[in-house]
C-alpha positions in Angstrom: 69.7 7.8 119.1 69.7 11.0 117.6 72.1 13.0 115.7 72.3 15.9 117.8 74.3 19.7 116.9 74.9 22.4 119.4 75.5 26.0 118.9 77.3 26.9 121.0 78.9 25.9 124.1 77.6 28.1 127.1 76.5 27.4 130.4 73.1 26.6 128.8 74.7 24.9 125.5 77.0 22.7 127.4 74.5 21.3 130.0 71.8 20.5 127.9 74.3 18.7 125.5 75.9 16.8 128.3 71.9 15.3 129.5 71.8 14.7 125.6 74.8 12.5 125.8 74.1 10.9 129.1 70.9 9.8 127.1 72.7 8.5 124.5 72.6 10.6 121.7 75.2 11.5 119.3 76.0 16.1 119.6 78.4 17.8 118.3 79.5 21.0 118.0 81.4 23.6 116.5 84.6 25.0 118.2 85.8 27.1 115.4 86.2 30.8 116.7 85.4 30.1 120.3 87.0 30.2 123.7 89.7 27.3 125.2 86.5 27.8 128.3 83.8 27.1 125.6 86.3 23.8 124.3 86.7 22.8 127.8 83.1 23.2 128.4 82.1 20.9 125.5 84.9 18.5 125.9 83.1 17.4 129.8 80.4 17.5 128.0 81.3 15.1 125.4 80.2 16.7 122.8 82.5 16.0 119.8 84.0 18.7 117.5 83.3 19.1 114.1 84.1 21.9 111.4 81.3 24.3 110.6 80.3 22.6 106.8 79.1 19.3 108.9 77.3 21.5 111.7 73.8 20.5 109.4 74.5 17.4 108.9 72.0 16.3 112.2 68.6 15.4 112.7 68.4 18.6 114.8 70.1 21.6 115.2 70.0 23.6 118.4 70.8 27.3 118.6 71.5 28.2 121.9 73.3 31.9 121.9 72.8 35.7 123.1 69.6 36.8 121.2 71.9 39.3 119.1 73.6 36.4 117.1 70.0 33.9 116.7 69.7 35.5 112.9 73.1 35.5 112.1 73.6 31.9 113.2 70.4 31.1 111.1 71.9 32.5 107.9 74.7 30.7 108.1 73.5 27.2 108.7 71.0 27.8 106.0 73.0 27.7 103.4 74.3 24.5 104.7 70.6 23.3 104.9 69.6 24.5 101.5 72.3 22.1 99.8 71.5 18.6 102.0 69.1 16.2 100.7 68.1 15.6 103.8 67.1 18.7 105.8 67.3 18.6 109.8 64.8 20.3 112.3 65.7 23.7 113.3 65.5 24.5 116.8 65.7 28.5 118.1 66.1 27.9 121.7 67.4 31.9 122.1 65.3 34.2 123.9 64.8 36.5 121.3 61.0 38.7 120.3 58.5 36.6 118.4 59.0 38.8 115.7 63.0 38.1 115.5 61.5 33.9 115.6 59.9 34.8 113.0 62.6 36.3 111.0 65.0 32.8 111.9 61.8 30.9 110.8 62.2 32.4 107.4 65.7 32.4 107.5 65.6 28.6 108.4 62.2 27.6 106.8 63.3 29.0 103.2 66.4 26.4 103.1 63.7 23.6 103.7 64.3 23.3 107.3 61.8 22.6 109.3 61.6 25.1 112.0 60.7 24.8 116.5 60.7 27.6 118.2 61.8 27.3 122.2 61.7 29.3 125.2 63.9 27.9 128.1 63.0 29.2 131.4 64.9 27.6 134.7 68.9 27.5 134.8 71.0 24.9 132.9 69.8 21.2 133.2 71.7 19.4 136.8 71.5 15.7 138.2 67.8 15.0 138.6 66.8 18.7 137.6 65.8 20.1 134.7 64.6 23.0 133.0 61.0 23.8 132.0 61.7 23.7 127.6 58.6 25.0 125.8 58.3 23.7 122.6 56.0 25.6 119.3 55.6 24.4 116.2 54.0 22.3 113.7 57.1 19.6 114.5 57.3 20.3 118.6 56.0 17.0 119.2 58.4 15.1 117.2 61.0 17.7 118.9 60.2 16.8 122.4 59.9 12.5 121.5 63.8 13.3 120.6 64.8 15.5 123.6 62.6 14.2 126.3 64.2 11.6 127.8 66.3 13.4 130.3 65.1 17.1 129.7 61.7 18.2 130.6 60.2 19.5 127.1 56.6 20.8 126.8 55.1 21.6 123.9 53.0 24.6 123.7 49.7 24.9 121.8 50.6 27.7 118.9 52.7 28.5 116.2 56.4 29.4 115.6 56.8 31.9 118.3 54.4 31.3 120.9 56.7 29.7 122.9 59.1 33.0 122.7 56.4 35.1 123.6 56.1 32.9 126.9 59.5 33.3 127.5 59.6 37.1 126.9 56.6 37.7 129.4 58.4 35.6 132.0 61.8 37.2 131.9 59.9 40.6 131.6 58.9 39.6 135.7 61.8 38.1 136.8 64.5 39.9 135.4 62.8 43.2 135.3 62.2 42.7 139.2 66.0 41.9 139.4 66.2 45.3 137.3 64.0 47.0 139.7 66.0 46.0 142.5 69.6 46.9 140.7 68.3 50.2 140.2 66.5 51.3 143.2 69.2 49.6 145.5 71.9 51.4 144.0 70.2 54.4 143.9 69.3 53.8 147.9 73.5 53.1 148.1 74.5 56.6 146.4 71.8 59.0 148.3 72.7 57.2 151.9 69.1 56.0 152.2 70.5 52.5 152.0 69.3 51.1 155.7 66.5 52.9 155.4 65.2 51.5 153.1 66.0 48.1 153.9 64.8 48.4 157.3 61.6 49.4 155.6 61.2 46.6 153.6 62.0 44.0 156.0 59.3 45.8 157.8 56.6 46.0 155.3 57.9 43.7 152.2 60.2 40.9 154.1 59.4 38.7 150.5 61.2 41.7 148.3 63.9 41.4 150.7 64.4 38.0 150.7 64.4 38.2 146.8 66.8 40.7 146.5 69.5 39.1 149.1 69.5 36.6 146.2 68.7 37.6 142.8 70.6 41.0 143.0 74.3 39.2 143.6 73.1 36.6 141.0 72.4 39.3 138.4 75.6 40.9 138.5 77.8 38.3 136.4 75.2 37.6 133.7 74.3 41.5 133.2 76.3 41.4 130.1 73.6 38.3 128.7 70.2 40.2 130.1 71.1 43.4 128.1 69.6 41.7 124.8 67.6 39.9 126.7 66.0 43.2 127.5 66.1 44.5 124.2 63.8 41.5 122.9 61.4 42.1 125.4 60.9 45.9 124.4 60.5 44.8 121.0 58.1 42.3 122.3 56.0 45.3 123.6 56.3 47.2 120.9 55.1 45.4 118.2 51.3 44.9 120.4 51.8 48.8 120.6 52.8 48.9 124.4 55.3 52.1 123.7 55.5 53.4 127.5 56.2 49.7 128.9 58.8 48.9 125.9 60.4 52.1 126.7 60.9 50.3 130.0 62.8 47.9 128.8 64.9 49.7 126.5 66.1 51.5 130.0 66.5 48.4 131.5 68.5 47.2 129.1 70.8 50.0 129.6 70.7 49.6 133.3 72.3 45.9 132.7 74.6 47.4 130.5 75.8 49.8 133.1 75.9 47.0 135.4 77.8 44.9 132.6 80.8 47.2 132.7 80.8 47.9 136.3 81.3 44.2 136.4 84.3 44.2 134.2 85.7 47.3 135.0 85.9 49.2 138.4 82.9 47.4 140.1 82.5 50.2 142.2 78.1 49.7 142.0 78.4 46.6 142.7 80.4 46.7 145.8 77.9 49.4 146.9 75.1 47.6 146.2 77.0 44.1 147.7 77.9 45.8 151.1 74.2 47.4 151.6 72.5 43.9 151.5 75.2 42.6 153.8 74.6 44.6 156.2 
């Protein structure tokens, strides 16, 4: 059994600290600051709540946020690390650039922490099902003994960061073609070309189709996540000198911010877009 501590309590969070539990280890988490949803998520979980000074007090710590608040989380549970004796494994499972990894690795590695770097692709971890959880490091393997049993962890030949960059080119294709498919069927919805165009496609591209009827609807309530998501990824492309396609996802960031406020607000693009694929 390991001493396991989870930051924070999302969708994600949650799930993979419930398999942890049904597994048998010990997770906790930190409820300071957050949501009765995210203390209701951790709670059927059973992961147990503990202040913020004993959140490194763990054989591993798990961050598991939106890729804006992977260095600030780092910062702060460094200087928790820097005064233990005994120093857990820190574990970025954010999808953030390998360049921001590298900036948590410093963060986390100058406390004395040993540092894994993980990209999670797939949705939260169900009965029987988990994701794929790609593991880089010098201490992956030691990682992956601890998490395995119940969550399916690979470890990934590289350093700290390779397995963000993996992560990073995958949701570059899948989210970007849920992008593509935001933008060009709300721009069919506004110009009327709307059954035109989907009578084209089932015509001539019946698999776009079929991806749309369901990735579209499922982008709309976790717009608000992608937009940093996006953000990463352009950075990603920027820093090999790919300016034109990180440009592209710099727009499509703002595209899923768009979406994000439709969402909350008048939802008026997403009814459009909603009635066209019904039809």
């Amino acid at each position: 059994m390991a001493r396991i501590t989870i930051i924070a309590q999302g969708a994600m969070g949650s799930g993979i600290g419930r398999r942890l539990v049904e597994s048998g280890h010990d997770v906790a988490t930190v409820l300071e600051g957050r949501s009765e949803a995210s203390a209701a998520r951790a709670k059927a979980a059973g992961m147990k709540p503990v202040g913020f000074a004993q959140a490194a007090d763990c054989d591993l710590f798990l961050s598991i946020l939106p890729p804006s608040e992977a260095e600030a989380l780092a910062q702060k549970i460094a200087r928790l690390i820097a005064a233990m004796p005994r120093k857990p494994i820190y574990v970025d499972c954010n999808a953030i650039s390998p360049g921001s990894m590298g900036s948590v690795a410093a963060i986390a590695g100058a406390a004395g922490a040993e540092v894994v770097d993980i990209g999670i692709i797939g949705g939260p971890p169900k009965p029987g099902n988990s994701p794929a959880i790609y593991a880089a490091g010098p201490a992956a393997g030691r990682v992956r003994d601890l998490l395995g049993d119940g969550l399916d962890v690979r470890v990934q030949e590289g350093p700290v960061g390779a397995a963000s960059a993996l992560k990073m080119c995958y949701a570059g294709l899948t989210k970007g073609f849920q992008a593509l498919g935001l933008a060009m069927l709300g721009a069919a919805a506004r110009s009327g070309a709307g059954d035109a165009l989907k009578a084209q496609l089932a015509e001539s591209q019946p698999d776009f189709l079929r991806y749309f009827d369901v990735q579209v609807p499922a982008a709309f309530p976790k717009a608000y996540r992608f937009v940093g998501e996006m953000e990463e990824i352009s950075a990603f492309l920027a820093s090999s000198g790919e300016t034109g396609a990180a440009a592209i996802y710099a727009g499509m960031a703002k595209l899923y911010e768009r979406i994000a406020e439709d969402v909350a607000g008048p939802r008026a693009e997403v009814a459009a877009i909603t009635d066209l694929l019904r039809r």
